[in-house]
N, C-alpha and C positions, 0 to 999 in steps of 0.2 A: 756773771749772770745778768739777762738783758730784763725785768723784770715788764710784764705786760700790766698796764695804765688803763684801769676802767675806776669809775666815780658813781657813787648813789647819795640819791640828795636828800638821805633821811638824817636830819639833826637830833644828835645822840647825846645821852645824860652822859657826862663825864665820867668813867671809874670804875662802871659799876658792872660793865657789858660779860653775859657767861650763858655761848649757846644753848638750847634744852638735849643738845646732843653730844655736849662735852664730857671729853674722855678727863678722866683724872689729872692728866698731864698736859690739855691743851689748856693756854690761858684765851680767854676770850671774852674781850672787852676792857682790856688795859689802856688808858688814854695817855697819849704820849704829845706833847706841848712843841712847838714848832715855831721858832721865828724862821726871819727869810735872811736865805744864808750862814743861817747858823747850824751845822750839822749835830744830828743827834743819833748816836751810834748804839744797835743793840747787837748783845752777843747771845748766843745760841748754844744748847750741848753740841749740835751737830752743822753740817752746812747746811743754809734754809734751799732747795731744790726749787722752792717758787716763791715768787712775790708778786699775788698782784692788787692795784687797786680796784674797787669793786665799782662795777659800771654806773655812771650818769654822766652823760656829754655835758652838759651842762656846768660842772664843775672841772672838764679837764683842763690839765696846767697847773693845779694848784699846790699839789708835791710832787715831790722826786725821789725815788729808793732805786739804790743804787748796792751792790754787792761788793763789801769791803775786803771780801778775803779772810780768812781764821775763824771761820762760821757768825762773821758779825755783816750786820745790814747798815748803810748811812740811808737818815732819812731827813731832808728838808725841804723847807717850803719855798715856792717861788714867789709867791704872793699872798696877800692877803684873801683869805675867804672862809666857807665854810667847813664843818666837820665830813670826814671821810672814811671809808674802813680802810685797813691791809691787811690782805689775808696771806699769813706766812705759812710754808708749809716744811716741815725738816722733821726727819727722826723719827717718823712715824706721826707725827704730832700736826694740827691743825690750828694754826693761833690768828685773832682775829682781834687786830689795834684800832686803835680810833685814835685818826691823825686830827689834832687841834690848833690851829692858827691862834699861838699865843704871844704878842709883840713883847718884847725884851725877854721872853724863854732864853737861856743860854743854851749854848752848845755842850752836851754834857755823853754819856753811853749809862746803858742799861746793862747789867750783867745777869742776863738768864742762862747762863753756860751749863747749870747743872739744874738736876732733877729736882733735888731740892730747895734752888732759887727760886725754879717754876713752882715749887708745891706754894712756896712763903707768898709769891706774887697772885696766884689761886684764891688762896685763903682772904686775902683781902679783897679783892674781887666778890666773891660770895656776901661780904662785909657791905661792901658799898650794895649789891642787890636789896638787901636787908632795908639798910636805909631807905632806898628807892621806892620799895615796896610799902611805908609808911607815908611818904612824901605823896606818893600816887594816892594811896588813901584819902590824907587831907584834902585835895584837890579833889577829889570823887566828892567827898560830903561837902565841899562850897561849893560844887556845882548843883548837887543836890536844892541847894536850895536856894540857886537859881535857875532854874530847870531848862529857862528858854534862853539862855546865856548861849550862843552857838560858837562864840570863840573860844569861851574857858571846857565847853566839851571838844572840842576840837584838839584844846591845850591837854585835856583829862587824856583823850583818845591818843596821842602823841606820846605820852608816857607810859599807857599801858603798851602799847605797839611796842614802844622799847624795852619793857619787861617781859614781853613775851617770848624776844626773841633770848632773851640772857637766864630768866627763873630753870632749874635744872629739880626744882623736889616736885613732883609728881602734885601735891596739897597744891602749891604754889601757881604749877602748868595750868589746873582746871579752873583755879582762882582767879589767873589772870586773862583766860578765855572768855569766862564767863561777863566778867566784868566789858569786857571789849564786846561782848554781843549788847547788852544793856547800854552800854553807851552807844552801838552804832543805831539799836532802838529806838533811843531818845532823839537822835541826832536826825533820825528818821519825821520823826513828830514834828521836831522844829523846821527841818524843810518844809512840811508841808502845811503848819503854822505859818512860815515867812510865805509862803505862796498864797494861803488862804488872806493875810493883809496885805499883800500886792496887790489881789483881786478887790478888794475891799475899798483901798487905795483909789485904785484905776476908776471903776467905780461911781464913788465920792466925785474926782474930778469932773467923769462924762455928763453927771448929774451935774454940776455945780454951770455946765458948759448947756444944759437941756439936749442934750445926746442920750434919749431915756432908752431909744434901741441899744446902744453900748453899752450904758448903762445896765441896763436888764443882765447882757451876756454877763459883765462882768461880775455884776453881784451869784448868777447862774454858777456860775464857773469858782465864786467863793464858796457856794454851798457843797460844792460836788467835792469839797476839803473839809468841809466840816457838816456834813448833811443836815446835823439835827441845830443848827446854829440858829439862836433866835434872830440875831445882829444882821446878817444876810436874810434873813426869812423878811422882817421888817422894813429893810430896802428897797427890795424886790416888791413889797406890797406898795411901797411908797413912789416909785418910778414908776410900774401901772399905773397908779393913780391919778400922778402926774402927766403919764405920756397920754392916757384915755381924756384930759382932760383939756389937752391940746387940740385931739381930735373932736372932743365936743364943742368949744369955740369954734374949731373952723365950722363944725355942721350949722350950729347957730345963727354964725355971719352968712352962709349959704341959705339957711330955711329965709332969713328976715331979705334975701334977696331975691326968693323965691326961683333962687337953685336946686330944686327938691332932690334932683340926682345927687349932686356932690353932696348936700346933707345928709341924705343916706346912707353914702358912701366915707361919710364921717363917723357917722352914730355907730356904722356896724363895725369901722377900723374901733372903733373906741371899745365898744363891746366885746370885741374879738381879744384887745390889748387887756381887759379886765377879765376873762376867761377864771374861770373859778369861783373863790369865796370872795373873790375881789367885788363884783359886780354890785354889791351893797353900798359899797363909796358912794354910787351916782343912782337911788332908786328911778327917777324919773326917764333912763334913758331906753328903758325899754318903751314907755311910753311916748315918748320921742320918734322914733322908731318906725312903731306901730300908726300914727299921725303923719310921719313924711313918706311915707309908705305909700299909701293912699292916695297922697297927692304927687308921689313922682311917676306913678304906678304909669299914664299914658307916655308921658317921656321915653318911660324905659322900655314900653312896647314898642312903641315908633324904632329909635335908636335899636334894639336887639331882633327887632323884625326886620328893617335894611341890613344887620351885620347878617342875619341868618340866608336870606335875599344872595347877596352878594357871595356869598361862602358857596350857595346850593349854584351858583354860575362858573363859579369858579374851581368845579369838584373838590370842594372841600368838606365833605358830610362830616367831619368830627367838627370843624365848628362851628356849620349850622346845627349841628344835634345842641349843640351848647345853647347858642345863640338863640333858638326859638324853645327849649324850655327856658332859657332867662325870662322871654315875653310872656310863655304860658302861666310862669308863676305872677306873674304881674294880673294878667288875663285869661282865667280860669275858666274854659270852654270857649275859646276863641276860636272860628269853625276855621279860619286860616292857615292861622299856625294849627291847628289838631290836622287839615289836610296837610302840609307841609312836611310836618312829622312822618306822617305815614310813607309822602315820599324817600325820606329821609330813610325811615326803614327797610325800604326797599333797597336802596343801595348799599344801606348795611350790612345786610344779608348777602346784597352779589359781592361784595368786599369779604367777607367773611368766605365764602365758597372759592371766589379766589385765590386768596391767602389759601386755604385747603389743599387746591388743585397747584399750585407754585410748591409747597412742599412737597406733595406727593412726588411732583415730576422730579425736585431737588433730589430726594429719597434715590429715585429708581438710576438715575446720574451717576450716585454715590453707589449703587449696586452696580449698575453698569461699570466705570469706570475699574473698581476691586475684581470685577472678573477678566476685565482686558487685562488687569496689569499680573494678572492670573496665566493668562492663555499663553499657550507653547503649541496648538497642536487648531485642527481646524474645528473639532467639536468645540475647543476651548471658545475658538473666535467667533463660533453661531451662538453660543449661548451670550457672549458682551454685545452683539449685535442686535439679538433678540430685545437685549434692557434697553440698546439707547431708540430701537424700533418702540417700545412701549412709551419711553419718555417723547417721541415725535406725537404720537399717537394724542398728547396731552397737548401737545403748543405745535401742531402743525405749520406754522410760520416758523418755529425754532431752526435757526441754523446749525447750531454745531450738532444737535444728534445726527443731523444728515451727514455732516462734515464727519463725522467719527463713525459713521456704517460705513461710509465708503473707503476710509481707510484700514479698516478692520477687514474687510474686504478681499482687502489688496493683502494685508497680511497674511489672511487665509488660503489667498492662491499659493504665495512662497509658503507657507508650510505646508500644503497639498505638495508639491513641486518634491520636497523633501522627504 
């Protein structure tokens, strides 16, 4: 028998292994010790019809089972590595080894030949679960209380994953289910713990580097892990504070230069970066503000009265519409910019009616088009003709409605013809 070679790369408790679907007679979970070149021989009541190892690329090469003849199997190892299953199959029966890379194992044979060797080898199997089962315990409760320990639940989740597959009393199945949903819980928590101090982390740095944009995101992005967290809430206040306080130095060194634009355009990044309960840090800056305000106020008319200027020659009405309320707000009744506007709305409106009359005729295109690709017959072809006659009717410079009457047309003659 040639036996088929597949590997899985779960590392398994020694001894103790006993599917939840095992029949009376299958063993499952016997570990069998393997040096390299040393053959270790099991005998069978009956000949095993399969053997295979159970799949992970990752570990093949690492044994060898091979069909001795007299219902016995040879199994050795070629090298050093990790644990593996073999699932035998004979007599009715489903048996599932756990191959173990143990250096100086001798070469020795297993006699399961009879029902009752399997019963004795069974029994002890069940024994080692037993133990497992308490071992896993302890491990649960010193994980317990280390909660945020992500290797020892890892290590916890690792054991119970191997008990589930081997527990066979019904008590035991739900017991170790249950346990495995609680730890993938916790295990849950602690991801999103280890991310909530990465962000915190991160953070920390950007601030320490005055990257208080970063900063901001970073601490943002701690809180969205732990919402109600005071630790983030307080950083987040504190890189505001800091970043709003950058922008009020520069506004500073701009008023005392009597850059009243850029000071404005400081005070309000600052005020804007203080958005909320924040804006109490700096009472004065509203005041600030309201003072360069005043005095940038003709700057900013001059400068958004040329941008507005410039945009109305260049048809651009969205952002003259921008640019001459920026001045208006500065200059409040200003007869210029109030006539400008109004030009300004004018062409809004023929932009608006345009955009209108562009879909309409889109619309009749898309009806047009659905009734040509409709037509077999010459009623069919006057009525698509009709639509793209409606869609000319809208953009009489348009080309293709023409181009597509007159070949609609010509289709209409051959299907007259016919």
């Amino acid at each position: 028998m040639k036996p088929h070679y597949y590997i899985v790369s779960l590392m398994l408790l020694p001894c103790f292994f006993f599917h939840s679907n095992a029949e009376a007679q299958n063993i499952r979970g016997d570990t069998i010790y393997v040096d390299v070149n040393k053959v270790v021989r099991v005998v069978f009541p009956s000949s095993p019809g399969k053997a295979e190892l159970l799949p992970d690329d990752s570990l093949e090469g690492l044994y060898e089972v091979n069909d001795m003849g007299g219902n016995a199997l040879s199994i050795l190892a070629k090298k050093a590595g990790s644990n593996q299953y073999l699932e035998v199959t004979e007599g009715g029966r489903k048996h599932l080894f756990i191959l173990s890379y143990k250096e100086g194992s001798p070469a020795r044979s297993f006699d399961l030949s009879t029902k009752g060797k399997i019963k004795d080898r069974i029994a002890i199997v069940k024994k080692n679960v037993s133990k497992a089962l308490v071992e896993a315990d302890g491990l649960y409760k010193q994980a317990q209380k280390n909660m945020l320990d992500e290797a020892l639940w890892k290590t916890v989740k690792a054991r119970y994953s191997g008990l589930d597959m081997v527990v066979v009393d019904p008590k035991d199945v739900n017991f170790v289910k249950s346990r495995l949903e609680e730890i993938d819980k916790q295990l849950q928590v602690i991801d999103i713990d280890n991310k909530y101090r990465q962000a915190l982390d991160k953070g920390n740095s950007y601030f320490s580097q005055k990257k208080f944009d970063s900063a901001n995101k970073a601490y943002q992005q701690a809180l969205e892990f732990h919402p109600a967290d005071a630790l983030a809430k307080k950083n987040i206040h504190l890189t505001d504070s800091a970043w709003a306080k950058v922008f009020i130095d520069k506004g500073d060194v701009a008023f005392n230069a009597k850059r009243y634009v850029d000071a404005m355009t400081n005070y309000q990044a600052a005020l804007s970066t203080m958005a909320g309960d924040h804006s109490a840090d700096y009472p004065s800056l509203q005041d600030k503000i309201n003072q360069v305000k005043i005095l940038a106020a003709p700057d900013i008319y001059k400068t958004q009265k040329k941008i507005g200027d410039d945009a109305v020659k260049a048809n651009d009405i969205k952002a003259a519409r921008k640019a001459y309320d920026a001045a208006l707000s500065v200059m409040p009744g200003d007869k210029y910019i109030t006539a400008q506007l109004e030009k300004v709305k004018v062409k809004e409106q023929e932009i608006e009616q345009d955009d209108q009359k562009e879909a309409e005729y889109q619309s009749i295109l898309a009806s047009a088009k659905e009734l040509a690709d409709k037509a077999s017959d010459a009623q069919g072809y006057d009525l698509a003709i009709k639509e793209y006659q409606r869609a000319l009717a809208k953009f009489k410079d348009r080309k293709y409605p023409a181009k597509r009457i007159n070949e609609l047309n010509k289709l209409k003659e051959i299907a007259k013809a016919h």
